[in-house]
Backbone as numpy.savetxt, mean C-alpha at the origin, in Angstrom:
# Nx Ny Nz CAx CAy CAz Cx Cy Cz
5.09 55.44 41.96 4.17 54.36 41.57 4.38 53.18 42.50
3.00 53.00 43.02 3.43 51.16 44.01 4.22 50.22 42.67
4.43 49.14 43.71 4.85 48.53 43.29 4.30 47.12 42.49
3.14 47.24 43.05 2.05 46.52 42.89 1.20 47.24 41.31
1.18 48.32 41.46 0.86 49.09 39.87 1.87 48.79 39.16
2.99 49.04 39.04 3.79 48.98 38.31 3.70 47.62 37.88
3.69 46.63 38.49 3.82 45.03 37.93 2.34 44.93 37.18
1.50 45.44 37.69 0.16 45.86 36.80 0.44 45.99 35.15
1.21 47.61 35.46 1.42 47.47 33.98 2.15 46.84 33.14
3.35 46.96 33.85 4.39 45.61 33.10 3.37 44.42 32.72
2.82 44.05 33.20 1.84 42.63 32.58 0.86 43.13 31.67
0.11 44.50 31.67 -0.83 44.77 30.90 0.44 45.12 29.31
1.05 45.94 29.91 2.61 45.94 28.34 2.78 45.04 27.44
3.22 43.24 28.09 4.12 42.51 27.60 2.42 42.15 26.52
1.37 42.15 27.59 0.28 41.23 27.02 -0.49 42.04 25.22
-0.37 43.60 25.37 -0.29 44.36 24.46 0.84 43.94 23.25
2.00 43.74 23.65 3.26 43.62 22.78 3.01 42.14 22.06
2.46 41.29 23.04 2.22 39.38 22.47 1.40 39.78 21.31
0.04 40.33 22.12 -1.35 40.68 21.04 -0.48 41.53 19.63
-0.07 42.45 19.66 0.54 43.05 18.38 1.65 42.25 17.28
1.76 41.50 17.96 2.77 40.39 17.64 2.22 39.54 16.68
1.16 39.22 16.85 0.14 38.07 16.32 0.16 38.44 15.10
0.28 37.39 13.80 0.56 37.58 12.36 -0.45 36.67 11.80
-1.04 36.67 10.64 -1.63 35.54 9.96 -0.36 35.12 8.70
0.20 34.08 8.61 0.85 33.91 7.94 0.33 32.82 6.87
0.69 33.56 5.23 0.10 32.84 4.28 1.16 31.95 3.49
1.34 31.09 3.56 2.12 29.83 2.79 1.64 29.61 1.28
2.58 30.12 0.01 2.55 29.84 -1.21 2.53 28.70 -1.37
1.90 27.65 -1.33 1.68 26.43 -2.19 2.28 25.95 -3.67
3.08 26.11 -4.17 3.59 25.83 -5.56 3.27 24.75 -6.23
2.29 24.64 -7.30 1.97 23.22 -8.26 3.17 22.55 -8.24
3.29 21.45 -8.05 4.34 20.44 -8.44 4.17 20.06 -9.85
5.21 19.58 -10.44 5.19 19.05 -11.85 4.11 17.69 -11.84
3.17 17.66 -12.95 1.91 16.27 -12.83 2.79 15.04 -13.18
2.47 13.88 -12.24 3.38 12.92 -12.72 2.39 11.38 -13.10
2.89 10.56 -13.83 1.54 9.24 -14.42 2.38 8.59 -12.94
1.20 7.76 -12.86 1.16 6.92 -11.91 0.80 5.15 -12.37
1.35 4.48 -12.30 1.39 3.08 -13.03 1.58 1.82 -11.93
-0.02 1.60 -11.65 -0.48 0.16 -10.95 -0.36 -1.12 -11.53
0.38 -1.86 -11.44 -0.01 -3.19 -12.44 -0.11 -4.47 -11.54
-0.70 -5.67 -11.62 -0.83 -6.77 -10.83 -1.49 -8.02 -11.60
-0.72 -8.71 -11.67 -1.01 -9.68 -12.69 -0.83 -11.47 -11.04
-1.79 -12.04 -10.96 -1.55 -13.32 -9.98 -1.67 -14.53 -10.68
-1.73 -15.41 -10.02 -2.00 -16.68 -10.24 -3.16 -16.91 -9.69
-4.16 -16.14 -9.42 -5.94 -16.35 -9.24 -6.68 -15.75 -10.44
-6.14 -15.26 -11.74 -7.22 -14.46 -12.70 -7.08 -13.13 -12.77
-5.97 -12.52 -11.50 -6.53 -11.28 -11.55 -5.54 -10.41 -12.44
-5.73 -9.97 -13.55 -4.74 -8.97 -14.52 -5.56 -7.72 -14.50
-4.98 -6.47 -13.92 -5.32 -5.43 -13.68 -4.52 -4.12 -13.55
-4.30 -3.51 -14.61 -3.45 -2.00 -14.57 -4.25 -0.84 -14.26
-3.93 -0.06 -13.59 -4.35 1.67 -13.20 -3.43 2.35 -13.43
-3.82 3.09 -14.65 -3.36 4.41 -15.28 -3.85 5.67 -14.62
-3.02 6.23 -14.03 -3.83 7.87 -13.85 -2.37 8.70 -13.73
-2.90 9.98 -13.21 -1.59 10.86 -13.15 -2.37 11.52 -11.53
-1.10 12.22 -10.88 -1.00 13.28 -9.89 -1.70 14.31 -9.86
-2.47 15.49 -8.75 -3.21 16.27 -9.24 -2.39 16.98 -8.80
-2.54 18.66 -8.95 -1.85 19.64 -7.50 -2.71 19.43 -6.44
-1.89 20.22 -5.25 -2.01 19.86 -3.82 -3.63 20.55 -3.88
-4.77 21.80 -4.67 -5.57 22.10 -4.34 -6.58 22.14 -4.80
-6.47 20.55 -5.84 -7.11 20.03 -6.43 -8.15 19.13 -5.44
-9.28 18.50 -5.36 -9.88 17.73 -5.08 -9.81 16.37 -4.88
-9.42 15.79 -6.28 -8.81 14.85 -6.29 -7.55 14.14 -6.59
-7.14 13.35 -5.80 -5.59 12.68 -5.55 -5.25 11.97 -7.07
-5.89 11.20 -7.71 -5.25 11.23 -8.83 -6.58 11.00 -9.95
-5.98 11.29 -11.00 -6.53 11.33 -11.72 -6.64 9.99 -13.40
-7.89 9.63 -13.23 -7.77 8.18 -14.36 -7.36 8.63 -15.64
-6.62 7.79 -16.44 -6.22 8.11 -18.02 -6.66 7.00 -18.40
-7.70 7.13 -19.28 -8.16 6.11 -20.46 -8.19 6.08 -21.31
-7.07 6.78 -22.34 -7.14 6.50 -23.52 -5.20 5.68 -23.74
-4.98 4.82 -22.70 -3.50 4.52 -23.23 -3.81 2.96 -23.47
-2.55 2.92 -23.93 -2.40 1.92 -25.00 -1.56 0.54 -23.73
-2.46 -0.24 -23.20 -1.75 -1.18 -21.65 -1.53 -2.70 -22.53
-0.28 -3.00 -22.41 -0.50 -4.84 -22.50 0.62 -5.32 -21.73
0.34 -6.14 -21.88 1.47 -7.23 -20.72 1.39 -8.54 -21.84
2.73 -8.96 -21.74 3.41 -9.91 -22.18 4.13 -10.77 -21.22
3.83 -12.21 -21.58 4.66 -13.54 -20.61 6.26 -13.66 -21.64
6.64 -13.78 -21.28 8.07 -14.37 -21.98 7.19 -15.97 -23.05
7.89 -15.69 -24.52 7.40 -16.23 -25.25 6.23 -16.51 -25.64
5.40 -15.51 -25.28 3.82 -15.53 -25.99 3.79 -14.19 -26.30
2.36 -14.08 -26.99 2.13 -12.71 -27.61 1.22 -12.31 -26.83
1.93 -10.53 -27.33 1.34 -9.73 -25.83 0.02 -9.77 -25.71
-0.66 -9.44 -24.90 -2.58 -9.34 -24.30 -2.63 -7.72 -24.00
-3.54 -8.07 -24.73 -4.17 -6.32 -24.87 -4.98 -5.79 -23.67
-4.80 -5.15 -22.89 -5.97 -4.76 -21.73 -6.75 -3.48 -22.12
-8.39 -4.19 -22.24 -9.26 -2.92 -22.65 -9.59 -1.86 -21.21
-9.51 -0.62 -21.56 -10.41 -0.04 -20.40 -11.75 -0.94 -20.22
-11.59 -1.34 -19.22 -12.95 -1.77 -18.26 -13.68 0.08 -17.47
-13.20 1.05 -17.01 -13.81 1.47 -16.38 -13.64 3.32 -16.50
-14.44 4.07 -16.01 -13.71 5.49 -16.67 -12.81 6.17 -15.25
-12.32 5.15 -14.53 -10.94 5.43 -13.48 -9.64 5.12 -13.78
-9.43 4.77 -15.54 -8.25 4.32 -15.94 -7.90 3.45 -15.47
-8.89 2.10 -15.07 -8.40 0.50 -15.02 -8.69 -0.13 -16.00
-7.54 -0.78 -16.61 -7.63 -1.58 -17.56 -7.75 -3.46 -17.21
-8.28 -3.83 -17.75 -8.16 -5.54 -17.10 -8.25 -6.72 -18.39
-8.01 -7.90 -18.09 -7.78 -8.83 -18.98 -7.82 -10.14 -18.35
-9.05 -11.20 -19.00 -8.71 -12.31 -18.56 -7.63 -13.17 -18.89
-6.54 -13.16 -17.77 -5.46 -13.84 -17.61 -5.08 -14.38 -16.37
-4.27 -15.60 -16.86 -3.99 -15.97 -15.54 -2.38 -16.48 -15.29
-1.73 -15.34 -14.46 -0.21 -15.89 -14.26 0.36 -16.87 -13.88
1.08 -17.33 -14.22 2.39 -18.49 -14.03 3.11 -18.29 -12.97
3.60 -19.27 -11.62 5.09 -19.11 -10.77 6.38 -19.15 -12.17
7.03 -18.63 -11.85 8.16 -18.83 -12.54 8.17 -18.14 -13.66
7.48 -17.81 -14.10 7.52 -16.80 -15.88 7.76 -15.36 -15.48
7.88 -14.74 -15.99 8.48 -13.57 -16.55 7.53 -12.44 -17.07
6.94 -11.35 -16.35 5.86 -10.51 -17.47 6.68 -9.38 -17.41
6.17 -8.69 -18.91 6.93 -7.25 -19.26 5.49 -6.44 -19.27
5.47 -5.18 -18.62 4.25 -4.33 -19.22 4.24 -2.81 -19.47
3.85 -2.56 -20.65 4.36 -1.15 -21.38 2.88 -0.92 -21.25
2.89 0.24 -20.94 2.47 1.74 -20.60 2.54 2.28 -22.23
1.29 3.15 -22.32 1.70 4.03 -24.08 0.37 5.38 -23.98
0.78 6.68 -23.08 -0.16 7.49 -23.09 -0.12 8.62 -24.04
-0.84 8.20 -24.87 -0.99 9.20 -26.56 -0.41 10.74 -25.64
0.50 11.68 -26.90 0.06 12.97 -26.07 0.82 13.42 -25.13
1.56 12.34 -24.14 1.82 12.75 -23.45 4.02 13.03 -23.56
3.55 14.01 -22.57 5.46 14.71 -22.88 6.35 13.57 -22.49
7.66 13.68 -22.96 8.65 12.59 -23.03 8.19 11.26 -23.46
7.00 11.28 -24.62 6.77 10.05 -25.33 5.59 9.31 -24.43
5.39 9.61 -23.08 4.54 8.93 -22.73 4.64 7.38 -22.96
5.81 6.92 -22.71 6.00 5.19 -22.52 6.59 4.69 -21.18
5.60 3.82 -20.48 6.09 3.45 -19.48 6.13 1.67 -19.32
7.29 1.20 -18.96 7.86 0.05 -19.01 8.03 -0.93 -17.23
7.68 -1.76 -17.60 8.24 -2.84 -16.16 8.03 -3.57 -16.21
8.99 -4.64 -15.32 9.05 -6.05 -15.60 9.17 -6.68 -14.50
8.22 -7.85 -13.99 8.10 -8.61 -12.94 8.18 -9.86 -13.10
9.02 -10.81 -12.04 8.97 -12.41 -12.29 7.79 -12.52 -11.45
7.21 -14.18 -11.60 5.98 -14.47 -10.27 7.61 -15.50 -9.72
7.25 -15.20 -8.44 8.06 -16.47 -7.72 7.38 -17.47 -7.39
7.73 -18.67 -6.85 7.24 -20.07 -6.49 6.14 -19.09 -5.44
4.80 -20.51 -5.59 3.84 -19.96 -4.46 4.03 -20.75 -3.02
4.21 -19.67 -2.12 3.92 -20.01 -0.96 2.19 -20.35 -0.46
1.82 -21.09 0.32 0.67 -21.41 0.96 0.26 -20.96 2.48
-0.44 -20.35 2.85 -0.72 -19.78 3.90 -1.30 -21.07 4.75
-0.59 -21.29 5.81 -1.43 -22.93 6.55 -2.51 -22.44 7.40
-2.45 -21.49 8.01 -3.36 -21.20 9.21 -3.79 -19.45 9.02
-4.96 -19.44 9.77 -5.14 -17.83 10.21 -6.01 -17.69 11.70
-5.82 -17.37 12.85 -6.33 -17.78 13.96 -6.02 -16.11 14.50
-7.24 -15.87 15.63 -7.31 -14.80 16.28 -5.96 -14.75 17.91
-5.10 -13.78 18.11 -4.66 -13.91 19.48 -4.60 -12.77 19.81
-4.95 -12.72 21.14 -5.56 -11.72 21.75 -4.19 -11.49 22.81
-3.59 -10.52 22.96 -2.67 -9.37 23.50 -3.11 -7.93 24.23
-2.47 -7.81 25.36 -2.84 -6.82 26.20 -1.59 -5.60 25.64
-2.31 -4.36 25.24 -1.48 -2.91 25.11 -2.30 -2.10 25.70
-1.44 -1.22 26.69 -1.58 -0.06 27.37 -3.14 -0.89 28.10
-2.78 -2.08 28.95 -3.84 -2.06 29.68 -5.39 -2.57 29.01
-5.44 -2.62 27.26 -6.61 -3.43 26.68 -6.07 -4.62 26.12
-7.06 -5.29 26.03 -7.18 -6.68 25.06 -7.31 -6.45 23.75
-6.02 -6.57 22.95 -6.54 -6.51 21.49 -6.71 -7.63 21.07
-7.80 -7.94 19.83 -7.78 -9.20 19.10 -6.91 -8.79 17.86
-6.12 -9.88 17.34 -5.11 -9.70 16.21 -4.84 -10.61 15.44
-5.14 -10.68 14.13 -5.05 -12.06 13.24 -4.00 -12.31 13.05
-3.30 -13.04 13.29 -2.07 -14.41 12.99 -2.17 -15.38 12.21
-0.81 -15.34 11.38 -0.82 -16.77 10.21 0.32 -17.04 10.46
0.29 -18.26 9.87 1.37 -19.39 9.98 1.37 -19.52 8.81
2.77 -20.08 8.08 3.19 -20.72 6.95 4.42 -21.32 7.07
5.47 -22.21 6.05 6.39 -22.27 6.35 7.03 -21.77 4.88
8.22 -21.14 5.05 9.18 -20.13 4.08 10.11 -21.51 3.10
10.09 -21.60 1.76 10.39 -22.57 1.40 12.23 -22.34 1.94
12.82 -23.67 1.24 14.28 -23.41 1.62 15.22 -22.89 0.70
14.80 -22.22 -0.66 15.20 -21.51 -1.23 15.23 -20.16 -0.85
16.31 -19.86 -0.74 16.75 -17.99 -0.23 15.85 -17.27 -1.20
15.56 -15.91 -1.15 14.94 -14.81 -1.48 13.53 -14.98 -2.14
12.82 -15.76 -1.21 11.42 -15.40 -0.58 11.56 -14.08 0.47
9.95 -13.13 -1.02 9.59 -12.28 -0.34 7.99 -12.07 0.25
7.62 -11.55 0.95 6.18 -12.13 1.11 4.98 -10.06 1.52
4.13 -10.50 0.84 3.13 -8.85 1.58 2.23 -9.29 1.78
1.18 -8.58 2.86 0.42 -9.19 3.61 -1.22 -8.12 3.30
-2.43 -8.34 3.00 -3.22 -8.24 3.10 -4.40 -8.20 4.00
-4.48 -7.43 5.13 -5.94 -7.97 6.32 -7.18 -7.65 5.33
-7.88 -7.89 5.09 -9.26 -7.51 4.96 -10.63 -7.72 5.97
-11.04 -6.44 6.27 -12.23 -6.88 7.42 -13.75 -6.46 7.08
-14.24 -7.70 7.23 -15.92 -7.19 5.94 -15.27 -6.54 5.04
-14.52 -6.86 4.59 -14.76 -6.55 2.97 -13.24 -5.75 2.55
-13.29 -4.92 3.40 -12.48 -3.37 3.43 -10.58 -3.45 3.79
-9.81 -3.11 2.82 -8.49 -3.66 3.34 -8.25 -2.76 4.27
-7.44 -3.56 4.63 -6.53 -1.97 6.02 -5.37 -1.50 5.02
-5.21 -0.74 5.73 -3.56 -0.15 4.57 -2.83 -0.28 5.38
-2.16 -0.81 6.61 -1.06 -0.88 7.06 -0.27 -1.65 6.18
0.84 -1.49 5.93 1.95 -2.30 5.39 2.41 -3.22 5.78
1.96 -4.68 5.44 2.50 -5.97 5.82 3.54 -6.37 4.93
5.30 -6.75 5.74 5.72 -7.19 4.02 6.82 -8.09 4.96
7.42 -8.79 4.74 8.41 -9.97 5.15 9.55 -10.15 3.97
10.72 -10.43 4.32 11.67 -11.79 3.36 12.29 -12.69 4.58
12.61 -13.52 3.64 13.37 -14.65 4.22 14.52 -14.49 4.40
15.51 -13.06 4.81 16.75 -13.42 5.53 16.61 -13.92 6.90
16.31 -13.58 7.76 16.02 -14.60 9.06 15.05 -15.88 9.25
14.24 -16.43 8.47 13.33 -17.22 8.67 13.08 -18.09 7.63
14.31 -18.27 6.87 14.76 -19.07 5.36 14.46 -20.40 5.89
13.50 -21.25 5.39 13.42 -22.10 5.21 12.61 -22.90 6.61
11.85 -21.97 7.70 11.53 -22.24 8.52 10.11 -22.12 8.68
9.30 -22.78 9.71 7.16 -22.29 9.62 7.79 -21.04 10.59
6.98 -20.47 10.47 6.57 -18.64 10.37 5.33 -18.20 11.21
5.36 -17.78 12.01 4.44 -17.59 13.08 4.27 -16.25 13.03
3.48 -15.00 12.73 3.00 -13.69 12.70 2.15 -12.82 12.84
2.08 -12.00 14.23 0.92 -11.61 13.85 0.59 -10.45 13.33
-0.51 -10.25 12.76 -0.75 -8.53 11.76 -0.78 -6.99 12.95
0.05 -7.01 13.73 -0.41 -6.17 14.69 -0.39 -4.60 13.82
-1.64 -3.79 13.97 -1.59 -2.60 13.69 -1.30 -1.37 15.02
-0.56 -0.92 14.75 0.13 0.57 15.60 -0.76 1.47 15.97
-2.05 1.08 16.23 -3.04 1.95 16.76 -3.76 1.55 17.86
-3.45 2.19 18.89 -3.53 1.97 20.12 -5.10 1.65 20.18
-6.10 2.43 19.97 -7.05 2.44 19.96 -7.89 0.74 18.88
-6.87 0.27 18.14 -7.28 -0.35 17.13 -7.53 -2.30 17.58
-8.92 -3.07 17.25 -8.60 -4.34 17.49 -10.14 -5.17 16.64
-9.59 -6.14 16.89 -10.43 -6.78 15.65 -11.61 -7.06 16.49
-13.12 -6.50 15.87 -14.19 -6.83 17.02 -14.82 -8.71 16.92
-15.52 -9.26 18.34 -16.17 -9.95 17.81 -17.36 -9.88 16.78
-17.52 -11.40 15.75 -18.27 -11.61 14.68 -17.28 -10.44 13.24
-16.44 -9.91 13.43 -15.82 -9.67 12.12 -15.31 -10.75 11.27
-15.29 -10.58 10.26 -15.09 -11.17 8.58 -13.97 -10.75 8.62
-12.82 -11.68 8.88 -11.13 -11.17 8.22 -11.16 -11.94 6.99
-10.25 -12.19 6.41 -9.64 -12.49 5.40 -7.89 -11.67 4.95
-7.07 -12.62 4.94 -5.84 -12.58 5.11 -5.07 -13.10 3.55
-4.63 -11.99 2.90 -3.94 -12.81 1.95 -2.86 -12.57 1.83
-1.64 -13.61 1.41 -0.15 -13.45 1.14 0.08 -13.66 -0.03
0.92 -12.57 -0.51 1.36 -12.46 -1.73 3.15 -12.77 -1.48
3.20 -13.76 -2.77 4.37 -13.80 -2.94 5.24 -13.18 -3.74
5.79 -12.10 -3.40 6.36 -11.25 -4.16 7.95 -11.06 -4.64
8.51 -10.49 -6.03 9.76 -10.44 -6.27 10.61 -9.79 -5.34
11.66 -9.54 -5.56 12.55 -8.44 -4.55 12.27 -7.14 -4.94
12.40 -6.60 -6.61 11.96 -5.38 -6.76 10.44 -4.31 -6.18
9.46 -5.57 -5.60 8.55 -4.96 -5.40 8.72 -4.79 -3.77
8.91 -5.84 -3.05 9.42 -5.70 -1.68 10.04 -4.42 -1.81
11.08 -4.05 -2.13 11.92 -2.91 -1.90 10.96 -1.66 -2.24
9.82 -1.84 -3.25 8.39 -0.90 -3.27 7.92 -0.86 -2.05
7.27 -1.64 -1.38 6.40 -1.46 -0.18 7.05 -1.31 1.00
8.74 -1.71 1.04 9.67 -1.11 2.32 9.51 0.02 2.42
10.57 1.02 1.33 10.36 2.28 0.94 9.02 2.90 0.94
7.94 2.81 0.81 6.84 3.12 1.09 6.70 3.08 2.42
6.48 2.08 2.82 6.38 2.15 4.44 7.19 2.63 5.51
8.46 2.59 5.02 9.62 3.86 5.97 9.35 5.12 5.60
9.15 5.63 4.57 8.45 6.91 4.09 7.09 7.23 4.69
5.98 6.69 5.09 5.13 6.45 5.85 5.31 6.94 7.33
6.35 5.89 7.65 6.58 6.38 9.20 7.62 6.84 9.54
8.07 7.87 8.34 8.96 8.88 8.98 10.54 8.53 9.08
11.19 7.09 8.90 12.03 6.11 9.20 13.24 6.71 8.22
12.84 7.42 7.32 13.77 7.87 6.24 15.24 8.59 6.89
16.01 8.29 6.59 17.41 9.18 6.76 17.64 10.15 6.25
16.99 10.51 5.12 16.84 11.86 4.66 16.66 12.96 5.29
16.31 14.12 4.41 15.55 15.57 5.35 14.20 15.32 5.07
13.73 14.75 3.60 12.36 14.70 3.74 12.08 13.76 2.78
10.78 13.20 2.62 10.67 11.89 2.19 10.27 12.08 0.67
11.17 11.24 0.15 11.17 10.67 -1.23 10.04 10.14 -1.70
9.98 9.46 -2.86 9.04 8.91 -3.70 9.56 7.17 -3.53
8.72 6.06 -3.13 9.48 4.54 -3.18 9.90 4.41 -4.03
10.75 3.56 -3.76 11.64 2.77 -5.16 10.67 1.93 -6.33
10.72 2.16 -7.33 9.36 1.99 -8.53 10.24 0.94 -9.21
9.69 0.07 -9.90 9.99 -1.02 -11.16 9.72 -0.38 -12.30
9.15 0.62 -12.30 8.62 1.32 -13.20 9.60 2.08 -13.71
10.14 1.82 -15.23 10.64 3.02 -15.97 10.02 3.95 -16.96
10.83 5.10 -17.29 9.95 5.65 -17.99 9.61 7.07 -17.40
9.51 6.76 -15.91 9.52 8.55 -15.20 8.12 8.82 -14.39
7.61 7.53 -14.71 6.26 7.53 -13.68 6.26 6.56 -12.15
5.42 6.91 -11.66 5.17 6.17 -10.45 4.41 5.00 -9.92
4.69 4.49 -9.04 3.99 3.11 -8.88 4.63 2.00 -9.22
4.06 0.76 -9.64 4.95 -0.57 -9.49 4.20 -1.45 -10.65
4.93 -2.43 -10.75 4.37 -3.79 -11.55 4.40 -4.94 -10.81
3.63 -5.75 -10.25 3.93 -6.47 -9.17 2.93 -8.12 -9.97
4.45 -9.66 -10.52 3.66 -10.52 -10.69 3.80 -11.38 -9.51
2.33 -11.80 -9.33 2.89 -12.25 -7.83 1.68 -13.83 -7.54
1.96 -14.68 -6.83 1.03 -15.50 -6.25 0.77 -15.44 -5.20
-0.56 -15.83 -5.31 -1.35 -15.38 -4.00 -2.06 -16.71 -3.27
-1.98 -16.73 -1.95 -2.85 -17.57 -0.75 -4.06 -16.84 0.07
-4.75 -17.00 -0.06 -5.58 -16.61 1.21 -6.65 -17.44 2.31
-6.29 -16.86 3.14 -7.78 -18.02 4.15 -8.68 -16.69 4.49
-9.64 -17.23 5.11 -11.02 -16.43 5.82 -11.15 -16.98 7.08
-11.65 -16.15 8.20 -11.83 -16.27 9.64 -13.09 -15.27 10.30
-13.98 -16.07 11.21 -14.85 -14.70 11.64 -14.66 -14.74 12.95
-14.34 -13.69 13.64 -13.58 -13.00 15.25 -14.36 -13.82 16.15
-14.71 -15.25 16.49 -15.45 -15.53 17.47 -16.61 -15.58 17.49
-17.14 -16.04 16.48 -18.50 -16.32 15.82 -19.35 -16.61 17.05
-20.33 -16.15 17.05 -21.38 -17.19 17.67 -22.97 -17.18 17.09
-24.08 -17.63 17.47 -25.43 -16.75 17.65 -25.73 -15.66 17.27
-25.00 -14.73 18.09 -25.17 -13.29 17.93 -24.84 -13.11 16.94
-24.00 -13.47 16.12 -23.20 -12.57 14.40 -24.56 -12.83 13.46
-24.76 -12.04 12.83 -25.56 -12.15 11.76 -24.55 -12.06 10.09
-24.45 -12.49 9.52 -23.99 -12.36 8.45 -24.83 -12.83 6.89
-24.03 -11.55 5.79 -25.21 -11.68 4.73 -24.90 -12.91 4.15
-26.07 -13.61 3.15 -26.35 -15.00 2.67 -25.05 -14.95 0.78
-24.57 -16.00 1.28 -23.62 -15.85 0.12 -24.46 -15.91 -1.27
């Protein structure tokens, strides 16, 4: 046989042996145990609002699911508790209230029915409100483009354990990147920041509608949206990523967060050209 055939077949062989090789491999999916999920947010603008739902399995449709028949109130330290009616059939409950800096809310969870009693508990302080002074566009070059990027200023009072989370909203729509700050390095100092998002491709166009809000938040919830956000990007020391650290007892998920809030509004370089709708 040449030698030239022979390497023929040797290549027609290996390419036969790859092709036979080829598997469709099917991955068992296993239901996870359903778990409640417990939103709560009570500010100092009006807004009192809990979301009840639970977990679906992975080949379900939808990510979670609303519970409206539980029993939601929140209590201030020394008043009587406030009842939150379902407002909606997504398991949000709401209540006109309006939080205090400095007080104390407790809020129990009570889902008829459900295993291990179905009671879920948490408790949030509001801390002193911080004020947002500024929100201004600065524009930064990555990989060669101009991004536009909203920046605020404030200053961090001089009391230690200020925590702070950050809000972009653009026309309307939040971003979900994770904005969150404390005051171990910047205790008691003005605060210069900007919201940069990790997407190369990503920048604020001219004539956009931002809106920027800071929440002033406890430590227990900070340590919520850290853990969330290292879980996010992978940052975990683990083998694989956990569930965040919850305020929430009881065996469900999610947070109770009382918090005060600042916000300003900005539009990307307004001119002529922006059209915007009539308030």
């Amino acid at each position: 046989m040449s030698p030239i055939l022979k390497l023929t077949c040797i290549v027609i062989s290996a390419s036969l042996i790859a092709v036979s090789c080829e598997r469709v491999i099917s991955v068992d999916i296993k239901d996870a145990p359903l778990q409640y999920v417990v939103e709560g947010v009570i500010t100092d603008d009006s807004i009192c609002r809990v979301r009840v739902s639970q977990t679906s399995n992975f080949h379900d449709s939808l990510n979670l699911v609303g519970i409206n028949n539980a029993l939601v109130t929140i209590t201030e330290e020394g008043r009587s508790p406030i009842v939150l009616i379902s407002a909606s059939e997504r398991g949000i409950y709401r209540a006109r209230f309006t939080g205090r800096p400095g007080r104390t809310y407790h809020l129990r969870v009570e889902v008829p029915g459900a295993a291990n009693a179905g009671v879920f508990t948490a408790t949030s302080t509001m801390p002193k409100k911080v004020w947002l002074d500024s929100l201004y566009i600065t524009q930064r070059v990555f990989l060669g483009r101009t991004r536009n990027i909203a920046t605020i200023r404030f200053k961090d009072p001089p009391e230690r354990g200020n925590a702070y989370r950050f809000i972009q909203y653009v026309d309307g729509k939040a971003e979900t990147t994770i904005f969150i700050a404390k005051d171990d390095l910047i205790n008691g100092h003005s605060v210069t920041d900007e919201l940069l998002i990790f997407n190369d491709a990503y920048t604020l166009n001219k004539c956009d509608q931002v809106r920027v809000e800071m929440q002033c938040i406890d430590q227990p919830n900070y340590l919520f949206w850290y853990s969330l956000n290292q879980g996010s990007l992978g940052s975990s020391q683990s083998a694989s990523p956990g569930n965040p650290a919850s305020n929430i007892k009881g065996g469900a998920l999610g947070y109770f967060s009382a918090h005060a809030v600042s916000a300003l509004n900005i539009a990307v370089f307004p001119d002529s050209t922006c059209s915007y709708p009539a308030d």
